[in-house]
N, C-alpha and C positions, 0 to 999 in steps of 0.2 A: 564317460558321460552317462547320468544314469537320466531314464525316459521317464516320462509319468506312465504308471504304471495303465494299461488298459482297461474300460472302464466294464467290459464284460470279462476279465478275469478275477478282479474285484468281484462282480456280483457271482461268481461259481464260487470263489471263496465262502463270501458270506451266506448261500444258500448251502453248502458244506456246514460251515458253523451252527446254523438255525436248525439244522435239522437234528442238533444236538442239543435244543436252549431247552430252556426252561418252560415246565408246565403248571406250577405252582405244585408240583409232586416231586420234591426233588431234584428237580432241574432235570429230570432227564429224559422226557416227553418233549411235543413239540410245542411250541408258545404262539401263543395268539398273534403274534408278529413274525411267525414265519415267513419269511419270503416267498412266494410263488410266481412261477415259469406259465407267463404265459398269458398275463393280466392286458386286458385290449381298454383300447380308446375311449369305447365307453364306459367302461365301468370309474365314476369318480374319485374310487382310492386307487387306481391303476397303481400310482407313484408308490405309496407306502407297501401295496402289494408286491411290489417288485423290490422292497428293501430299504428304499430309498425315508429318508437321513439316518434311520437307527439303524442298521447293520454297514451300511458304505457312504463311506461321500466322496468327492475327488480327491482328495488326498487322505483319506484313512479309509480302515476297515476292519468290522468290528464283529468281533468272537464273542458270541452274544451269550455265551453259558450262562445260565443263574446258580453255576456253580461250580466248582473248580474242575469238578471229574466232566462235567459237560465242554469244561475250556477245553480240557486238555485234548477229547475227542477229537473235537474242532478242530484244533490246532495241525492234530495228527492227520488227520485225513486234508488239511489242506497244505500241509508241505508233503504228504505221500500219499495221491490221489489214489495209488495201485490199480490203475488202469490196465496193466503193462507189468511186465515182471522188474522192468527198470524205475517203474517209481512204485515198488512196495522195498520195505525197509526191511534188513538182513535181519533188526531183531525188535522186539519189543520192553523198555523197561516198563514192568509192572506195580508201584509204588506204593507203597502203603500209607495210607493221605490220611490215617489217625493222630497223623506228628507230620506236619510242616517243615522237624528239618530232615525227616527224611526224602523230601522232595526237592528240596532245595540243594543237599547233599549230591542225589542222587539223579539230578540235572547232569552230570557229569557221563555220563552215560549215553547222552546227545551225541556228543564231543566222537571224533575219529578215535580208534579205527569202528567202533559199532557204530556209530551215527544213527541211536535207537530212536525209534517214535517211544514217548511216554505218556501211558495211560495210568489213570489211577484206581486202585483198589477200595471200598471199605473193608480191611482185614481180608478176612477168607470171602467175604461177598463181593463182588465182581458187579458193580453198576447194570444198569443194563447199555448206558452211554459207550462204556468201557466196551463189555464184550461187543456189541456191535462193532465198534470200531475196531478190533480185535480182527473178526471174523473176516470187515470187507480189508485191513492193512495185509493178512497172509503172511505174516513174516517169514522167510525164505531161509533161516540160519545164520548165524555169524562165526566164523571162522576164526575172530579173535575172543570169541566164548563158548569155544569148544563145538561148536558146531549149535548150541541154544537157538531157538525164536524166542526166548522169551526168558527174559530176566527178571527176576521176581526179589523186590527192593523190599529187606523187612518180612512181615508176616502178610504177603498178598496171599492172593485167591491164585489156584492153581489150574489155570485152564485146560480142560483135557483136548488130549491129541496133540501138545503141539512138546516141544522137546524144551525142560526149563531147567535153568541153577539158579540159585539163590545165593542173597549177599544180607546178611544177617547182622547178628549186633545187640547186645542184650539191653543198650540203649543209646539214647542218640550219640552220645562219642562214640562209643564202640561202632556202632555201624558205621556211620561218617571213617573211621580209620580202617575199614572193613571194605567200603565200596573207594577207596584210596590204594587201597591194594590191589584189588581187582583192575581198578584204570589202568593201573602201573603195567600188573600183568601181561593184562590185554595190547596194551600199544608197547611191551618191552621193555620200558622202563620206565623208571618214575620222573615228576617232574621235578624240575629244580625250583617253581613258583606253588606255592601256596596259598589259597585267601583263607581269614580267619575271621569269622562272625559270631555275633552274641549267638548264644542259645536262650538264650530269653527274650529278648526284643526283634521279632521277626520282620519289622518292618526297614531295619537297619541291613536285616538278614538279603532280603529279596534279592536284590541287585546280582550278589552272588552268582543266582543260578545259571543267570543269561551267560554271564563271562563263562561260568564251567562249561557249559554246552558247548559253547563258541571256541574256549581257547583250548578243550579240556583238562586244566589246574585244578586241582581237587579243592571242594570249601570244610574246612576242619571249626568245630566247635569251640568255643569258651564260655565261661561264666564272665560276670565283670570284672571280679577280683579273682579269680582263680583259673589254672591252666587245667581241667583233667587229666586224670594221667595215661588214656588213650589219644585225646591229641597228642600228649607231650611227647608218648611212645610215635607216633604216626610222624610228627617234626622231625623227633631223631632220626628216622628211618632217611628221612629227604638227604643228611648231610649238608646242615647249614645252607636251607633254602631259603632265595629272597621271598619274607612273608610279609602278606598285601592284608591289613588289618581294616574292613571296614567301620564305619561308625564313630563318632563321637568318644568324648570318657565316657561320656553318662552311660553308653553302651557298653563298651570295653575301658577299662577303667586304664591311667596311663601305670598304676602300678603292674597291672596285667603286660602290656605294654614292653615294660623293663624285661619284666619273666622271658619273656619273647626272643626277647634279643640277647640271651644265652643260648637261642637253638637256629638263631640264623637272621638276618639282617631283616631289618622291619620297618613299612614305612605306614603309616594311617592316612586314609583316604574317608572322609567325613563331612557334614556339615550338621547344624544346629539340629534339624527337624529330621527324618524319612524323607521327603521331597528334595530336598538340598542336599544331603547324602548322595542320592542317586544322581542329581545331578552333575554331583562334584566325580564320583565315579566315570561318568558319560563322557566327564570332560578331561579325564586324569589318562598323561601316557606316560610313560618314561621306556626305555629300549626293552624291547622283547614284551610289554605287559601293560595294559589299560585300551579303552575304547579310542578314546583322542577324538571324538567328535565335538569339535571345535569350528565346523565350517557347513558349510551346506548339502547335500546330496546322500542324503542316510535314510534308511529305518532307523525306526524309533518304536520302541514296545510300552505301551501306557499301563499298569495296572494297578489296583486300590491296598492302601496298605494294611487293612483289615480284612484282607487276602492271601495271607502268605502261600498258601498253595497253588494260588495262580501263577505264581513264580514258576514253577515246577510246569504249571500244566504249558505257560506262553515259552518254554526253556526253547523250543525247535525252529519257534520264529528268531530268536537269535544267532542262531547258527546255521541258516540256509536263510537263501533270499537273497534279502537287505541288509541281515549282520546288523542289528538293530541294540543299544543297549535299552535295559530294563529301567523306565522311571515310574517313581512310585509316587500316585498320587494320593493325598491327605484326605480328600471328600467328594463326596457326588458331583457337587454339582458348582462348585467355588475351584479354579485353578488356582495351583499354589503359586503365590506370588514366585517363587523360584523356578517355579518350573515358566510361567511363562515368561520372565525373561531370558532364561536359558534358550526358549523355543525365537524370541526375538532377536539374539544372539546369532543363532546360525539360521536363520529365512532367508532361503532363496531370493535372488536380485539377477534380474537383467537390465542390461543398455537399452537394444536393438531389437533383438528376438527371444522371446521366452524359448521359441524351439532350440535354442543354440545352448539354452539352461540348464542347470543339474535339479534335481527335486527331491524333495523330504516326501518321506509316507510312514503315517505312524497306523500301529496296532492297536487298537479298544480293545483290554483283554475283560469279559464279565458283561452283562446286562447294562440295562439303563438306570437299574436300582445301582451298581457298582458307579457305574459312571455314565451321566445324562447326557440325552440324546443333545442338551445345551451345553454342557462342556465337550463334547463330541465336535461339533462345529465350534466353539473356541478354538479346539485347535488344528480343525481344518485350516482354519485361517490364518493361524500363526504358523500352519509348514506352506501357505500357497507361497506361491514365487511371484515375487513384486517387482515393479518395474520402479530403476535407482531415479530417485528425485534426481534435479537437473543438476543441483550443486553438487549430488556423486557422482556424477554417469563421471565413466572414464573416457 
């Protein structure tokens, strides 16, 4: 039975997140909607000062970065507060966020046995979001990376003092079939599931990351009509794995498709738009593979699809917590019609006692410019828990 989550855990999250937003300086100062500890009775904005609707509301809470390297901070310091040697993480992936699929890729890296936090690079410059976040995680070594804190995805910035490998790639197939070895590596062997995303259309892409983190299956590159011949080498490697294609044709084309299923059985998971896609993913299971949220009592991770990096930065909230999938929404401030049916779809209902109910809580990943503080309460309201009209109640 999951609880509604506590409404001062919430607010340490999201004052966690704000202290990473956006300053109109590349997001990586503090913003003028900081939350602050500590606001009294009198003072008229007491409410807003304390966070209240843009960072938390009852049923979400929201990672307010005005940019992906500030999400990811967030992210990371609030599933590993590192208070305590038990909540700093064994290692750190450090991403190189000049390419989207290196981060999305490189989601996988979440996933057991490293269960990394993921911060992002520019290149060899190191955010100042990042290194903060860096300094206060500590990362302690990983054991399935040769002993590393710190795993540096692509051409990252190389933090001194701490102990790093690197997982390279002279481009994005190559690394994507590069950081697929490495996973294999690391947890003993490889998977027998693989997902397959455009390399062009990153909004088809997103979804990806969450499952890697969450399930750790590696996400492998294509074109729409063509296979590269470092996925196609990386597929062979699996030995005829079930491969999970996301996306429409328009994304992956179904002659791509046929290619496919010469290197191992294939099913596509898609709908018309990004929004519907992630949707139809949230909702897709079959034995050992997909999220299957179909019913009530989940996370749910929100972010904008002219964000692909927030994929990468929001990858931790799917895989600790709530175990949330990634949907991807189309516009600021308009819920896409698919996602809020899907969110009407599985809303919470009680008889008798809401206390005896399970509950939704979704994740705002990005600012108020990514996603408004009016779509933000849409869908507080489509996860609150309703009580069943007379002609349902059981």
């Amino acid at each position: 039975m999951r609880r509604r989550p506590a409404i001062a855990f919430i607010l340490a999250v999201a004052l966690a997140a704000a202290g990473c937003g956006g300053s109109g300086k590349g997001g990586l100062g503090v913003g003028p909607k900081e939350p602050q500890v500590g606001a009294t009775g009198a003072q008229a904005t007491a409410a807003t000062q304390l966070g209240f609707p843009s960072f938390a509301t009852k049923n979400t809470t929201r990672i307010g970065g005005a940019d992906p390297a500030a999400d990811a901070a967030g992210v990371s310091r609030a599933v590993f507060p590192a208070t305590s040697p038990d909540t700093r993480p064994d290692a750190v992936a450090l991403i190189d966020a000049r390419d989207w699929r290196a981060g999305v890729a490189g989601a996988v890296l979440a996933a057991t046995p490293l269960r990394a936090a993921i911060l992002l690079s520019n290149g060899r410059n190191l955010p100042a979001a990042s290194a903060d976040a860096l300094r206060a995680l500590a990362p302690k070594g990983a054991q399935a990376a040769g002993g590393a804190q710190v795993v540096r995805v692509g051409d990252a910035a190389i933090p001194p003092g701490l102990r790093t490998t690197q997982v390279t790639g002279r481009d994005p197939f190559a690394l994507a079939r590069a950081l697929d070895a490495f996973q294999a590596a690391a947890r003993g062997s490889s998977s027998d599931r693989v997902v397959v995303v455009s390399a062009d259309d990153p909004a088809y892409a997103m979804p990806a990351a969450a499952w890697a983190a969450k399930a750790g299956d590696p996400v492998l590159f294509v074109r729409r009509d063509a296979i590269p011949a470092d996925t196609r080498a990386a597929l062979l490697a699996h030995n005829q794995p079930h491969i999970y294609v996301l996306g429409p044709p328009a994304a992956i084309s179904d002659r791509t498709v046929t290619e496919l299923e010469a290197l191992g059985s294939v099913k596509r998971i898609g709908g018309p738009d990004p929004a519907a896609s992630s949707v139809a993913f949230a909702r897709y299971i079959d034995p050992n593979f997909g999220w299957g949220v179909v019913d009530p009592g989940h996370g749910l991770v929100f972010a904008r699809a002219d964000r692909p990096l927030d994929a990468a930065a929001a990858a931790l909230l799917s895989a600790s917590g709530s175990y949330g999938p990634l949907l991807v929404v189309g516009a600021p401030d308009v819920l896409d019609r698919s996602l809020e049916q899907y969110l009407l779809d599985i809303q919470p209902g009680y008889s008798k006692d809401p206390v005896r109910g399970v509950y939704n809580h979704g994740w705002i990943v990005g600012d108020d410019r990514a996603i408004s503080v009016a779509m933000q309460s849409r869908i507080d309201s489509l996860l609150e828990i309703r009580k069943f009209a007379a002609s349902n109640s059981p």
